[in-house]
N, C-alpha and C positions, 0 to 999 in steps of 0.2 A: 504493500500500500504506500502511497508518495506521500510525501511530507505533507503538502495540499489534504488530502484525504484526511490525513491522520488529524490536524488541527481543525476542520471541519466535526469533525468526529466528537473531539474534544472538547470544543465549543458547545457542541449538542448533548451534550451528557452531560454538561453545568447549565443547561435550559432545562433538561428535563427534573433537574432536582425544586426548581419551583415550584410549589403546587399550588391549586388556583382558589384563593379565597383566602389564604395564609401570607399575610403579607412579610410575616418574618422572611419565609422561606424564598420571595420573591425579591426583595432586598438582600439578601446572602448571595444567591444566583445571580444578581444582575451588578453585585461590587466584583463578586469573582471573574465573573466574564471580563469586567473592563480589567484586573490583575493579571487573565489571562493573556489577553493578547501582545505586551510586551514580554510575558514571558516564552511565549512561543516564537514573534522575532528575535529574541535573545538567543533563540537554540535552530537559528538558521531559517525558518520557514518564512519564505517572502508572501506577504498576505496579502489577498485581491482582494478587489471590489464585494466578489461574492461571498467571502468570508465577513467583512466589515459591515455587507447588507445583511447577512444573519443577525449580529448583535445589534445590527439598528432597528431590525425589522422586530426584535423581541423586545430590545427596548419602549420599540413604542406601541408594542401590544399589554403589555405590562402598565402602563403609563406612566415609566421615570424616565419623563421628559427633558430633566435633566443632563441626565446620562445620554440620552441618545441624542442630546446637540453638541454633549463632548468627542460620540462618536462621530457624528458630522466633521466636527472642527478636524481632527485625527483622518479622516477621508481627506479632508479640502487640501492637510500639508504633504498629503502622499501622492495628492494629484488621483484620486481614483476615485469613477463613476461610469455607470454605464444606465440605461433606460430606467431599470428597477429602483437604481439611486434616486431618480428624481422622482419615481413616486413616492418612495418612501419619504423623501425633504417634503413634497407637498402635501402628506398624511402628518407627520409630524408638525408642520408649520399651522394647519389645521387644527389639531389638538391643542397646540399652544393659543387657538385663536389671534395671531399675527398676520391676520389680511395683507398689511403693505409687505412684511415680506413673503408673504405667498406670491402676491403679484408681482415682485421682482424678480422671484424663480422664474416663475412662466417667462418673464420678459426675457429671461437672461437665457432659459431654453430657447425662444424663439430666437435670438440675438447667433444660437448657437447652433440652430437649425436642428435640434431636438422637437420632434412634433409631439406636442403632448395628449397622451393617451384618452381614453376613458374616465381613467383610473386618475389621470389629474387633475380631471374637469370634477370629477367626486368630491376630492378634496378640496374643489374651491367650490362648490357650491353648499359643504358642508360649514363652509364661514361666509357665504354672500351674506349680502343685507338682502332683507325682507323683498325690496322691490329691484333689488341688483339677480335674483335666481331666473331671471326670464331673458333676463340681458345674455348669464351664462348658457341656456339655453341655445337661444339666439347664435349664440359665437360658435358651437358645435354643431349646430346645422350650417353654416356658412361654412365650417372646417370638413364638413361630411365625414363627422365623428359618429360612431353609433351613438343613438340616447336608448339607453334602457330601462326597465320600470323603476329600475333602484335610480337614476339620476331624477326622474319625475319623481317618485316619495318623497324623496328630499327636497325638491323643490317646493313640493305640496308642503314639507312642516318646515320649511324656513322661510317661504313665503306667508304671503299679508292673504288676508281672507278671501278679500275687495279683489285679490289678483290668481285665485284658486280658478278661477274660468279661463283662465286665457290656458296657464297650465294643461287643462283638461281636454281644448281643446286640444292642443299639439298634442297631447297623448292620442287622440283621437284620427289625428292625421298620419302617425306613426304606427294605426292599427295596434295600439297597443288599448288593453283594458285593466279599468283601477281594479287592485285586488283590495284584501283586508290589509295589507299595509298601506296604502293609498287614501282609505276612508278612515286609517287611523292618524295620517299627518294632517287630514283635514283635518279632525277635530283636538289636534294638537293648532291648527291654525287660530281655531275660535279662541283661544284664550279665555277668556272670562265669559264667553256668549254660550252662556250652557242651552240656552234653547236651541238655538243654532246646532251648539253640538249633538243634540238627541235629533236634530233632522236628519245630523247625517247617518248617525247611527242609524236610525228607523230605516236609512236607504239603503244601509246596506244589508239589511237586514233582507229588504225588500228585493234585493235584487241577489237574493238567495245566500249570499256570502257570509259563512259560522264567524261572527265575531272572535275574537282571540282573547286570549288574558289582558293584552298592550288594550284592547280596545276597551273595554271596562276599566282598565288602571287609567287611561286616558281621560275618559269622559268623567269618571270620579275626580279626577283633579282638575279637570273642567270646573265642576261643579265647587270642588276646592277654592277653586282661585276666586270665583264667583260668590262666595261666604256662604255660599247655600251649604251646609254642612251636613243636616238631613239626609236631601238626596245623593251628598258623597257618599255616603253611608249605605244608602238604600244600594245605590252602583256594585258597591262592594259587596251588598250583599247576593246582589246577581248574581254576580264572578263567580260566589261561593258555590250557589246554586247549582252553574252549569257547569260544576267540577273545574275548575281553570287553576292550575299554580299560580298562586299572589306573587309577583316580586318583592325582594326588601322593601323597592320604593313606593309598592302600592301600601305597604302593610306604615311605612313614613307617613302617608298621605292622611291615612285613618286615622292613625296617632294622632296627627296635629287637628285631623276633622274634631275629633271626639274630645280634645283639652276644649276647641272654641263653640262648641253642638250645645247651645243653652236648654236645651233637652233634658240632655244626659246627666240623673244626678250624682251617679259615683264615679267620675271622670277619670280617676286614679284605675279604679278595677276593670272598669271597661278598657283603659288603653292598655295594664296590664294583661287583659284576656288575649288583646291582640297581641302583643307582643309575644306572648305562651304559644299562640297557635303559630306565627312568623317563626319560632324557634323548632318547634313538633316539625313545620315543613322544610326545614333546614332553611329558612326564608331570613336570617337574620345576615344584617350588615354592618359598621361602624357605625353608617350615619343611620339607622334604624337607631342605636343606644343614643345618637348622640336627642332624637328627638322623644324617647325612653325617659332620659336624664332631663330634658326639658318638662316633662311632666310632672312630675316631683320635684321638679325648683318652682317652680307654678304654685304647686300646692305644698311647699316646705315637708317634702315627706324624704326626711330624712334616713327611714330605715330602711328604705324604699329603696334611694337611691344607695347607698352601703352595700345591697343584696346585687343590686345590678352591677356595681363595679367587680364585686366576685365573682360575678356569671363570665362579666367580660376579660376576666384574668382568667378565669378558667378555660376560655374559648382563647386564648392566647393570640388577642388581639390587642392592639395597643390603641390607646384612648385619642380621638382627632382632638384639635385646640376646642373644637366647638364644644366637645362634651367636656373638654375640663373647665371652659369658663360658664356652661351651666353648672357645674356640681360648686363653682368658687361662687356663684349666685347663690346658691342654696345655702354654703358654709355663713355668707355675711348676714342671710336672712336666720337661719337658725345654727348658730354656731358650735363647737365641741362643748361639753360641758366636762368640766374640770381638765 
């Protein structure tokens, strides 16, 4: 096996020791990875493109965005890139949310006679503005780029509502048809128009298409955004209904429905219930404790929140900023005694 093969190899068996929901383990994997690669030029093996796009391409699957603009930088002074490179810069530049240097890649591709993919035009329409996604559009049909149903969803939930028609048609001209991820960025579009969003829902209901989990977590946080807090609730209770895995962030949503739901009078035990069954469905996340810990500084439930920080040391997670400066709210409001 060639030296190539063998650090390839090696690189990929410090990916796989990450596992996915363990943030420990994916910060250990992804310090080593960058330790590894001077040490594998140390012991002779001259490292491509293709190798530096693996650790980019994990870095920015993982999201230590950090790390994967040091691997950039480490490409830029080695002079090494090829097609793959530049999507990977424009996924990363993406996740950073850095529009202007998104758009100086492109420029500097086009400057470079690199035509950009697909797969690049995703990534900028994954940070367009609301009324700039039709523009992106626009520019890949003048490039006689394919558009596919995924560059339309996108468009549909980062575009403005007022501009979900124009969308719809050029899907329509492209013989393409919205699926349930289509009528779920619509009503990711409505924003706080929960009536609106239950039209769309009804329509797609109506036009036969099984709603999905995304689509009830969607229109609940519709309803969320909207303070209607009831029928978030009631949304969620659908989901339950028609068998659907909650996400962390659906089971977030409830959370925070059920602290402001003037309804509900044991605010405490119901957002505890939820959070029991989020854990029963392996459904828990960081930011799930950190809006957990918001509820118990809400209602100064101090033993409350005690029990949860040992759940979340148990689960060997580490605490985000947000959830220690709820628990440092709770401590000023009801403080140690003695």
């Amino acid at each position: 096996m060639c030296n190539k093969h063998r650090a390839i190899n090696r690189l990929r068996a410090i990916m796989r020791t990450a596992k996915r929901g363990d943030d420990k383990s994916v910060l250990t994997a992804s310090t080593n990875l960058l330790r590894e690669l001077p040490v594998l030029e140390s012991e002779g093996v001259r490292l491509g493109a293709a190798e530096y796009n693996a650790v980019l391409e994990f870095m920015i699957k993982v999201n230590r965005l950090q790390m994967a603009r040091w691997v950039v930088g480490e490409m830029e002074k080695r002079i090494l890139s090829n097609p793959f490179t530049h999507v990977l810069n424009l996924e990363l530049l993406a996740k950073m949310k850095d529009t202007k240097a998104l758009q100086r890649h492109l420029s500097m591709m086009e400057a470079e006679r690199v035509r950009p993919s697909s797969s690049s035009y995703q990534a900028l329409l994954d940070v367009a503005s609301p009324d700039g996604v039709v523009k992106v559009l626009d520019t890949m049909r003048k490039q006689k780029i394919t558009i596919s149903i995924t560059h339309y969803n996108t468009a549909l939930r980062r575009g403005r509502l007022n501009r979900a028609g124009e969308v719809l048609k050029m899907m329509k001209e492209d013989k393409l048809t919205p699926d349930v991820k289509s009528f779920n960025a619509l009503m990711h579009a409505c924003a706080d128009d929960a009536p609106q969003a239950e039209k769309v829902f009804a329509l797609m209901v109506a036009r036969s298409i099984t709603p999905s989990a995304s689509s009830y977590g969607t229109l609940s946080a519709v309803y969320k955004n909207a303070k209607d807090y009831p029928n978030a609730l009631r949304i969620f209770a659908k989901m339950q209904a028609a068998n659907h895995p909650a996400e962390p962030r659906d089971f977030g949503t409830l959370i925070k429905a059920v602290t402001l739901d003037p309804t509900i009078p044991d605010k405490v035990a119901t957002a505890e219930a939820l959070f029991n069954r989020a854990e029963q469905l392996g459904a828990t996340s960081q930011l799930l404790y950190v809006k957990m810990m918001e509820v118990y500084q809400i209602h100064c439930d101090r033993k409350g929140a005690e029990s949860l920080m040992k759940r979340m040391a148990a689960e060997g997670l580490r605490p985000l900023p947000a959830f220690t400066s709820e628990y440092n709210k709770l401590l000023a409001k009801a403080p140690l005694v003695g």
